[in-house]
KELUM-645640 format. One record per residue: residue number from 1; x, y, z of N, C-alpha, C in turn; residue in one letter. Coordinates in steps of 0.1 Angstrom, whole numbers. Layout:
<pts>
> NUM,X,Y,Z,X,Y,Z,X,Y,Z,A
...
</pts>
This chain:
<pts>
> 1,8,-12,0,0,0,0,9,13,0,X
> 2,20,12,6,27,24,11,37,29,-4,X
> 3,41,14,-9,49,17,-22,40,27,-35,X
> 4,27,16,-35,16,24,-46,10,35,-41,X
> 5,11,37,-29,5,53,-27,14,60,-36,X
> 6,31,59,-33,37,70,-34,36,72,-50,X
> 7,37,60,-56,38,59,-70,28,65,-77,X
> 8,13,62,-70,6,72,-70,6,87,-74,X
> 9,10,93,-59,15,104,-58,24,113,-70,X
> 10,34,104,-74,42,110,-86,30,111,-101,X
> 11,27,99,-103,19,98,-117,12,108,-114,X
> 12,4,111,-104,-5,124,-102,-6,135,-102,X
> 13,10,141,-101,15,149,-100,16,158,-88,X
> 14,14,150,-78,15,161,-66,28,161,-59,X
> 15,37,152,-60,51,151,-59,59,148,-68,X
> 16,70,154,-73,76,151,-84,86,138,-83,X
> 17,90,134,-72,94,121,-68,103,123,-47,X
> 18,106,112,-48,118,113,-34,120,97,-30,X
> 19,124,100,-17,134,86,-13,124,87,-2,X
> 20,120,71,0,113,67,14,123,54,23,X
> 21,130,55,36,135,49,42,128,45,53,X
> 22,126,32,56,120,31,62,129,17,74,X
> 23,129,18,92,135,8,95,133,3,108,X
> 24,132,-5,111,131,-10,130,141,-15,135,X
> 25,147,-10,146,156,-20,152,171,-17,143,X
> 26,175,-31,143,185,-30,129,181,-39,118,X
> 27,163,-38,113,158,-40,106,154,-36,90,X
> 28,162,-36,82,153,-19,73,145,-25,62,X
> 29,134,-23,65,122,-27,61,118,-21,42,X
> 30,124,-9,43,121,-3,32,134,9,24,X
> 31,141,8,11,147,21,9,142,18,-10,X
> 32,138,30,-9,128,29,-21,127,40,-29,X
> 33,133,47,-41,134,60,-44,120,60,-59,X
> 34,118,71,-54,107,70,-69,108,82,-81,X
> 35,105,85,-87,103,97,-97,114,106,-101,X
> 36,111,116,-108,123,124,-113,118,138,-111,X
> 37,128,148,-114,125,160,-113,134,168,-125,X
> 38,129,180,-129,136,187,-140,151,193,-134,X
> 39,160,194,-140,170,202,-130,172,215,-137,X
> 40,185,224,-138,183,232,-137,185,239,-152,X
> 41,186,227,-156,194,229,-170,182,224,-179,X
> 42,171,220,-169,157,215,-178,157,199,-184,X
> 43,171,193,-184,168,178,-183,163,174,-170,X
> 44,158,161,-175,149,153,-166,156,141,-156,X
> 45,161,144,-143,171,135,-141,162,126,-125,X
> 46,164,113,-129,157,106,-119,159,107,-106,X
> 47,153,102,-97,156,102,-81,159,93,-76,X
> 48,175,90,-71,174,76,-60,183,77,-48,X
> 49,183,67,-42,186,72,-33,206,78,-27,X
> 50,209,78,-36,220,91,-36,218,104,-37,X
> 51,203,110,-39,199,122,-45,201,128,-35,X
> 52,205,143,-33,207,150,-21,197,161,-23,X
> 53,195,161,-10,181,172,-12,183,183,0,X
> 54,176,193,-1,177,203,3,167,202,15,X
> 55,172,198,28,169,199,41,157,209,45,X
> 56,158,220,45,150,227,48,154,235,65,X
> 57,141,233,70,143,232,86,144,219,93,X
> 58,149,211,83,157,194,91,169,200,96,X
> 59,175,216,91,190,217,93,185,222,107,X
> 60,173,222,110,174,230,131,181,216,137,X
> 61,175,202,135,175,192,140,189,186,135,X
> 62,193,185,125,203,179,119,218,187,119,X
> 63,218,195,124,228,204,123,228,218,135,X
> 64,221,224,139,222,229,146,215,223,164,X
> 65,210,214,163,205,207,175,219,201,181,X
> 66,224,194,175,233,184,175,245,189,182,X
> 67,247,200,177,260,213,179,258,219,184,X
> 68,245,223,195,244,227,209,242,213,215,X
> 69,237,204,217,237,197,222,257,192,226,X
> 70,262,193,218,274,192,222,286,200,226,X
> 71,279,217,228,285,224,234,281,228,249,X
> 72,269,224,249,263,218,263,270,208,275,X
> 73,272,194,260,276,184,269,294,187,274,X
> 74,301,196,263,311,201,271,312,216,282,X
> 75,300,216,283,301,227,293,305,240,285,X
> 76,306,245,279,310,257,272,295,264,273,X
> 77,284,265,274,274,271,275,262,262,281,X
> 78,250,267,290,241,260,296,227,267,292,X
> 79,221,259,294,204,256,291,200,274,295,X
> 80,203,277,312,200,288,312,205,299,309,X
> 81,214,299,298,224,313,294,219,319,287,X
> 82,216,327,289,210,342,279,213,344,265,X
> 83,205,347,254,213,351,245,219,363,246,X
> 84,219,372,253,223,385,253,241,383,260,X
> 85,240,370,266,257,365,271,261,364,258,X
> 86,259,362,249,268,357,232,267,366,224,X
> 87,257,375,222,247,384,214,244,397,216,X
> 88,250,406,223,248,416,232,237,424,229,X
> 89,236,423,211,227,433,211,214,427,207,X
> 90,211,416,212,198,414,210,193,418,224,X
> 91,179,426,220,170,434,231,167,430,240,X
> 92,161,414,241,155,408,252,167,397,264,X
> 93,169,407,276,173,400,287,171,385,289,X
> 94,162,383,289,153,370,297,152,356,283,X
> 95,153,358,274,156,347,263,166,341,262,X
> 96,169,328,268,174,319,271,177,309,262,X
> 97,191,299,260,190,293,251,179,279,251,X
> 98,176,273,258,169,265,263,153,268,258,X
> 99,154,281,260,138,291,251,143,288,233,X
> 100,150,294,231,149,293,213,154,273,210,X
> 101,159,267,220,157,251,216,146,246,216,X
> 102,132,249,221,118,248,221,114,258,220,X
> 103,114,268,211,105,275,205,99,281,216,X
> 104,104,287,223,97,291,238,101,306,239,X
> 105,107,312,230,112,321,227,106,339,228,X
> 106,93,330,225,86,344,221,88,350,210,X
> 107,97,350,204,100,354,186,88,349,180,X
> 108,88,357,166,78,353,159,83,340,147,X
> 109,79,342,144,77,328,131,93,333,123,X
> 110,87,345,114,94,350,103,95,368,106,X
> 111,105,367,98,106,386,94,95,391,89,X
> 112,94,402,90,81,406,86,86,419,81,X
> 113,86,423,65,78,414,55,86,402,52,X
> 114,85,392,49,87,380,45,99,385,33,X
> 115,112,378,40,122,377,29,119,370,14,X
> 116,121,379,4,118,375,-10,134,370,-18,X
> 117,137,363,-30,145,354,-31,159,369,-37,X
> 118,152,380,-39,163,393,-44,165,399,-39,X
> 119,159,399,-27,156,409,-20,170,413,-18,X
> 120,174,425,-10,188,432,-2,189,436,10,X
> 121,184,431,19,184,429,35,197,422,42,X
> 122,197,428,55,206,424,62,196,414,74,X
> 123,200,404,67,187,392,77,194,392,95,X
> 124,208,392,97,210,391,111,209,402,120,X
> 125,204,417,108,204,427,121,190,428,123,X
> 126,182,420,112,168,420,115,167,414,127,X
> 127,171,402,126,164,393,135,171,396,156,X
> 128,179,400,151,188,409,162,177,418,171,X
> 129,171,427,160,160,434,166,150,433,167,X
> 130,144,420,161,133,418,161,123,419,173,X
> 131,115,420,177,101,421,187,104,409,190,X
> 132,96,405,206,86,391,208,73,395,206,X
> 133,69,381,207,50,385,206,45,379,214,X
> 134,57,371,223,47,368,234,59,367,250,X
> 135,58,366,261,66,359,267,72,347,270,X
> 136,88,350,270,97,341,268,93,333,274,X
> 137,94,317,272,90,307,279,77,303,287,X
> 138,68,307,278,51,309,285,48,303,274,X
> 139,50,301,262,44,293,252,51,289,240,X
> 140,51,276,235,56,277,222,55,282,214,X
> 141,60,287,203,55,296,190,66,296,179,X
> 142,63,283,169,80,278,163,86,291,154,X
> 143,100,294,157,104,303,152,117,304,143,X
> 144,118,304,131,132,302,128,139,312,133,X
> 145,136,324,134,144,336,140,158,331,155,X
> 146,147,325,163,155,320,175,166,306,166,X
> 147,163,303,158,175,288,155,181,296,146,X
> 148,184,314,140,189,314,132,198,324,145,X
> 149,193,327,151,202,333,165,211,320,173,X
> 150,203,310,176,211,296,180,227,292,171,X
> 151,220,291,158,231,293,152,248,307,151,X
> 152,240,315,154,249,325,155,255,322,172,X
> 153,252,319,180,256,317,190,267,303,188,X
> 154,266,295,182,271,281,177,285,289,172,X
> 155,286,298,165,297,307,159,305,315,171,X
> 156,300,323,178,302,332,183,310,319,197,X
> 157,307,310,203,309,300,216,325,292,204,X
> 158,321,288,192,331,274,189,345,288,183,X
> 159,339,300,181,349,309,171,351,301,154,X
> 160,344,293,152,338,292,139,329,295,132,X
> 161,331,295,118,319,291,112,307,279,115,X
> 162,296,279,115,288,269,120,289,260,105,X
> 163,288,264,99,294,248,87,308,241,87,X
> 164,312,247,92,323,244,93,329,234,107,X
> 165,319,235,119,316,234,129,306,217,129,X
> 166,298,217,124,290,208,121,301,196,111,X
> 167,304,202,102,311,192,93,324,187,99,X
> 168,327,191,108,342,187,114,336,181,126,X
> 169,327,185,135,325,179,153,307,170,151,X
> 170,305,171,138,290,164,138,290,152,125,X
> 171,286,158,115,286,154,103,296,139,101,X
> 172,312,146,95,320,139,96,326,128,105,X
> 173,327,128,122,323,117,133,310,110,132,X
> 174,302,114,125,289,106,123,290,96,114,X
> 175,299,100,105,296,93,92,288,96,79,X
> 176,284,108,80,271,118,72,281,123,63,X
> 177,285,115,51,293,124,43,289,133,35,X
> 178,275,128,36,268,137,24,264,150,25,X
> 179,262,148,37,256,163,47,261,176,49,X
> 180,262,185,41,265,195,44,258,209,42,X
> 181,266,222,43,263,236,40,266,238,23,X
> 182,262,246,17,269,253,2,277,242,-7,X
> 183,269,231,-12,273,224,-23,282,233,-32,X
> 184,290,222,-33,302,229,-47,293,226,-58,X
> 185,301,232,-67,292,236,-82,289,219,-90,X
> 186,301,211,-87,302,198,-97,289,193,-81,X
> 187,289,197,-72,274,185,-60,266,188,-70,X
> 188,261,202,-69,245,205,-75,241,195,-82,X
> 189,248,192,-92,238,186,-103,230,172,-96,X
> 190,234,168,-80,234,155,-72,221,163,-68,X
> 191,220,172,-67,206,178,-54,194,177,-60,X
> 192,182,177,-59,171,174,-68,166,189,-66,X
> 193,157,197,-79,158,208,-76,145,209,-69,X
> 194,148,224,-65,131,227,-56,122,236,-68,X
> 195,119,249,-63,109,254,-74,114,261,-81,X
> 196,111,267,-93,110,276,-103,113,288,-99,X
> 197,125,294,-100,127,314,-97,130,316,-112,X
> 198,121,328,-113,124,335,-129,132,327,-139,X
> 199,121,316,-144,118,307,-148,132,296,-151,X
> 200,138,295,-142,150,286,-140,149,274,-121,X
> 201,145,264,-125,148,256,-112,155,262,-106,X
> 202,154,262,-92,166,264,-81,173,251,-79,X
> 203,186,245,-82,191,235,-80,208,233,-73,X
> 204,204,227,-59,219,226,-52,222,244,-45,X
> 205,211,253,-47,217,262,-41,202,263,-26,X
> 206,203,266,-16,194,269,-8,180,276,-11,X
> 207,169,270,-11,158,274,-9,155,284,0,X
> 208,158,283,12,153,294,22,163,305,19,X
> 209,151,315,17,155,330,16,163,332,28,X
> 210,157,332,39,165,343,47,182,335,47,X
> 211,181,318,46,193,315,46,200,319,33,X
> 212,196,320,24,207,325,11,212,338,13,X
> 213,204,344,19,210,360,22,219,360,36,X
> 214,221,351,43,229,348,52,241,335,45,X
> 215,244,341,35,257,330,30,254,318,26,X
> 216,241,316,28,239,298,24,240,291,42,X
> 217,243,296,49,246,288,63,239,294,75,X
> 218,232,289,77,221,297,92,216,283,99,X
> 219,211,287,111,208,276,121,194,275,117,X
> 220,186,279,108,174,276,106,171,266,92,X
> 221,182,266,81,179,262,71,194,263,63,X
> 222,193,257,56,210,256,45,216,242,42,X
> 223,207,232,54,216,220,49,214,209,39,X
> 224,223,205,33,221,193,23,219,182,26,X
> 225,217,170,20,218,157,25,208,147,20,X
> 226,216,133,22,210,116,14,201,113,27,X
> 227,195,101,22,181,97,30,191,89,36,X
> 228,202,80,32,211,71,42,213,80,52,X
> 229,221,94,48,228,96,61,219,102,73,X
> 230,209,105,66,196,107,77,191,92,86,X
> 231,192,80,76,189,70,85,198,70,96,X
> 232,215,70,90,220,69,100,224,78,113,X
> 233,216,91,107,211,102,121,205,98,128,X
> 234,190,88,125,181,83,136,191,71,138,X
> 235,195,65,137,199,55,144,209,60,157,X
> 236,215,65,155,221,70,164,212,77,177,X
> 237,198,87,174,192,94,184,183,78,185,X
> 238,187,70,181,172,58,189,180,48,199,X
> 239,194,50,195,205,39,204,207,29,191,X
> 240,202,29,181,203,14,174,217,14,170,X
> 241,227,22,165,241,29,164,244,36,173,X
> 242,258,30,179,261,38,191,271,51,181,X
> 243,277,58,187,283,70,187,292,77,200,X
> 244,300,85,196,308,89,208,310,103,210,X
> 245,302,111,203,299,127,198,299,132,208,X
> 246,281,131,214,274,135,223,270,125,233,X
> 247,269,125,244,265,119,256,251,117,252,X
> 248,249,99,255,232,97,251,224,103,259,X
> 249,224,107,271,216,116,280,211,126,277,X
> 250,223,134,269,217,153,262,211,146,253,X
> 251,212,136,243,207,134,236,189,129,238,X
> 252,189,124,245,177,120,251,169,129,256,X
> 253,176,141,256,166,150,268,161,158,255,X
> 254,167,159,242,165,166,235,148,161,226,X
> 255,142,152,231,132,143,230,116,144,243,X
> 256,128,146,256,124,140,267,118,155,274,X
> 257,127,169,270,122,176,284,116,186,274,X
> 258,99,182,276,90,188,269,86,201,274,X
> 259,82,210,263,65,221,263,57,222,255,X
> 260,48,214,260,33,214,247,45,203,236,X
> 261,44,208,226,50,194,216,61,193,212,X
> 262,69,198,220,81,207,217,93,203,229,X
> 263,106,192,226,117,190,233,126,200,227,X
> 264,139,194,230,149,207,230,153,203,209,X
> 265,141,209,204,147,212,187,138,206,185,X
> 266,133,191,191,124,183,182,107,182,183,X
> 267,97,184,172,87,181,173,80,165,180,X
> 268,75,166,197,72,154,198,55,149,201,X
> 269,52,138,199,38,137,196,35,136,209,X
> 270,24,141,215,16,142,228,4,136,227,X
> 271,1,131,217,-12,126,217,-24,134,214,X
> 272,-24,151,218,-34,158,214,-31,170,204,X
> 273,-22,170,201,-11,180,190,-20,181,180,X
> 274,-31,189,175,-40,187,160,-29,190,150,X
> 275,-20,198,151,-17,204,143,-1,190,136,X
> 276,-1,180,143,10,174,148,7,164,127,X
> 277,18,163,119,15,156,104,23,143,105,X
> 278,25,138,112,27,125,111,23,113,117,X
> 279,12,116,115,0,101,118,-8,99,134,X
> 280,-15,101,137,-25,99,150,-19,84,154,X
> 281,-14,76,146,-18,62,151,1,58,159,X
> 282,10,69,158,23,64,163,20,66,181,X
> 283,27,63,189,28,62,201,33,75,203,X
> 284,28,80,211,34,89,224,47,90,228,X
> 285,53,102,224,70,101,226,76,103,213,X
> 286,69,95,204,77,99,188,79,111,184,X
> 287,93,108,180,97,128,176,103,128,161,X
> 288,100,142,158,110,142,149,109,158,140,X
> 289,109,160,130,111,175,125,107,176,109,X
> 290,103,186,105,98,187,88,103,195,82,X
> 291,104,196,71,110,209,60,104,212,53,X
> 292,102,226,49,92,231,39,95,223,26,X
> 293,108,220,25,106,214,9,99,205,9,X
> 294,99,195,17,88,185,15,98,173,20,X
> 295,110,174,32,119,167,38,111,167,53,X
> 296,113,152,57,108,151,74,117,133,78,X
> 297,119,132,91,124,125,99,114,118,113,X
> 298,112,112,113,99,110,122,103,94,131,X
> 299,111,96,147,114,86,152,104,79,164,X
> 300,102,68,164,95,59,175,104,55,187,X
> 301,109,58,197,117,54,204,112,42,217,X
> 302,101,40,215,96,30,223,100,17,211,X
> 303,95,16,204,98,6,194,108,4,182,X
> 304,113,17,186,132,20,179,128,16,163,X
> 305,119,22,160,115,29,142,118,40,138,X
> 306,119,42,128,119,54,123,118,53,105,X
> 307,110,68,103,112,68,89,118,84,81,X
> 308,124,81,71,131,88,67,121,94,50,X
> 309,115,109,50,109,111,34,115,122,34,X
> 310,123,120,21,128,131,16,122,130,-2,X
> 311,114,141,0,106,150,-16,112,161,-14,X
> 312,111,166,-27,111,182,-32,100,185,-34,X
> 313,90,184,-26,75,190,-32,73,200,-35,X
> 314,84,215,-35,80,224,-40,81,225,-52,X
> 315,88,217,-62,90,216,-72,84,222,-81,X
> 316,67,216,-76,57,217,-83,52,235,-78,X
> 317,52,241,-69,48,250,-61,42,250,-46,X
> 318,42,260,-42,40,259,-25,27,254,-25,X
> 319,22,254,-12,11,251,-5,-1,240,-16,X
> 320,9,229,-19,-4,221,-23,-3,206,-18,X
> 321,-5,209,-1,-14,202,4,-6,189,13,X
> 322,5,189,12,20,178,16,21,179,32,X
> 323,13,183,40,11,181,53,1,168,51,X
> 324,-8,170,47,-20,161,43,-16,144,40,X
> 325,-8,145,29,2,135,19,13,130,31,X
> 326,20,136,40,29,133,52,21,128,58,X
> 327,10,127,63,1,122,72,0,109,70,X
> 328,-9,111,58,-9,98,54,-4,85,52,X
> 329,10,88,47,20,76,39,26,74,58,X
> 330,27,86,71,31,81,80,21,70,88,X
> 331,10,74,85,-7,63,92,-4,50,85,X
> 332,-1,50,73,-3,36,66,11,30,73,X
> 333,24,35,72,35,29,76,33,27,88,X
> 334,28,30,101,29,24,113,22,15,111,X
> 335,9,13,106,-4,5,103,0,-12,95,X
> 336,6,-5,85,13,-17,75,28,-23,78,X
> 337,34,-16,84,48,-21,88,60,-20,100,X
> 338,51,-16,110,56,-15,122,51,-23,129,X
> 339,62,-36,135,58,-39,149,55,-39,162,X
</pts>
């Protein structure tokens, strides 16, 4: 059912293709790539599972989670440190790192007006100044603002670059070769593209505005990457692969110490979350994170599952409907192939 939905999905045109990984335990049940997409040159080049795709906001979880979590576990900065300790000139005292790792922030969503792909802004003195809209730590309210300040703090604590940072203390000890910041020109043609800007695919270069105008590298969005080395990201946050990075405890809390649906980075199911796209029917506790292009990670930690979809659904254009499509292909997979 899960294979012919997706195949579905492509002939119908609501996805132009992607890679579905699917695994329990040290089981892997499913790696399965489907469809093609135009690139940028307008040939038609297939999807499998070497294709590297454009993360999205996987890079909060996959890249910038991981790299406070490990500046944590060496003590170089704590849960309750201020951003204004790293950051001087951001306005608000009381916003804490521990707040922008759950969205607890009070920041809003986005800049306002909404970064456009030409635009000429300076996105970090925006977000530097930006307002809250609500109080810090009184409620969730997901923000990339706060993980693109996380990230600047990730800079400002290691005295690196945060790609650079990730690729040397995360990525590369992981084993994630594929994973990174600002593909070289000969990767691109590897990346599947996203949508149409003045009438040329965007291919191998970052989708998210506010990250292109920040160099290609922000803690909210910029990273690359294969559906393997994503498997082999959950296996490691489920115990199925050990590792020697981070301490399994930070790592577990990053799951474990909730607000409303929300651990430290990761989206976790509560059981009453409406707003929550990966399936009513997984257990309580499962976490995981989504990307606007149409990339999501979604782990069972009671039953040590996980599944890995990586689409480019913008391909086709935004808002048609891939919350809906995520739901589904996650309902049928616990349903049809989870023990």
């Amino acid at each position: 059912m899960v294979l012919s939905y997706m195949d579905s999905l492509v002939v119908e045109g609501r996805i132009p293709g992607g890679v579905l990984i699917i695994q329990q335990q040290n089981k892997r049940i499913m790696t399965q790539s489907f469809g093609a997409y135009s690139a940028a040159d307008l040939s038609t080049q297939k999807v499998t599972t070497y294709t590297l795709f454009d993360l999205a906001s996987l890079t909060k979880i996959v890249a910038t989670l991981p790299a406070t979590l490990l500046l944590l576990s060496r003590r170089e900065i704590k849960l309750t440190d201020t951003v204004q300790t790293f950051l001087p000139t951001f306005r608000f005292p009381t916003v804490e790192i521990q707040h922008l790792l759950q969205h607890s922030s009070g920041l809003a969503a986005d800049l306002v007006p909404s970064v456009r792909r030409h635009h000429q802004r300076d996105v970090m003195k925006e977000v530097l100044s930006s307002d809250v809209i609500a109080q810090p730590g009184m409620q969730v309210l997901y923000s990339d603002l706060g993980m693109i300040l996380l990230g600047k703090i990730i800079e400002r604590v290691s005295g690196e670059s945060l790609d650079y940072f990730v690729d040397r203390e995360i990525a590369k000890p992981w084993g994630m070769h594929n994973t990174q910041y600002k593909l070289l020109k000969e990767q691109r043609m590897q990346a599947a593209s996203t949508e149409m800007v003045d009438s040329k695919f965007v291919q191998g270069i970052v989708h998210d505005e506010k990250a292109l105008l920040l160099q290609e590298v922000s803690g909210s969005a910029g990273l690359f990457s294969s559906a393997e080395d994503l498997a082999t990201f959950a296996q490691y946050w489920l115990g199925i692969s050990q590792q020697s990075v981070i301490p399994f405890d930070w790592m577990t809390l990053a799951y474990t110490k909730i607000m409303d649906n929300r651990g430290l980075g990761f989206e976790v199911w509560n059981g009453n979350d409406s707003s929550s796209c990966f399936g009513r029917r997984w257990t309580r506790g499962s976490f995981g994170h989504t990307g606007f292009t149409g990339t999501s990670i979604w782990m069972n930690p009671l039953k040590k599952a996980f599944v890995i979809l990586l689409t480019n659904a913008v391909h086709y254009g935004r808002d048609r409907g891939f919350m809906e499509i995520r739901e589904k292909i996650h309902t049928m997979i616990f349903e049809e192939l989870i023990t």
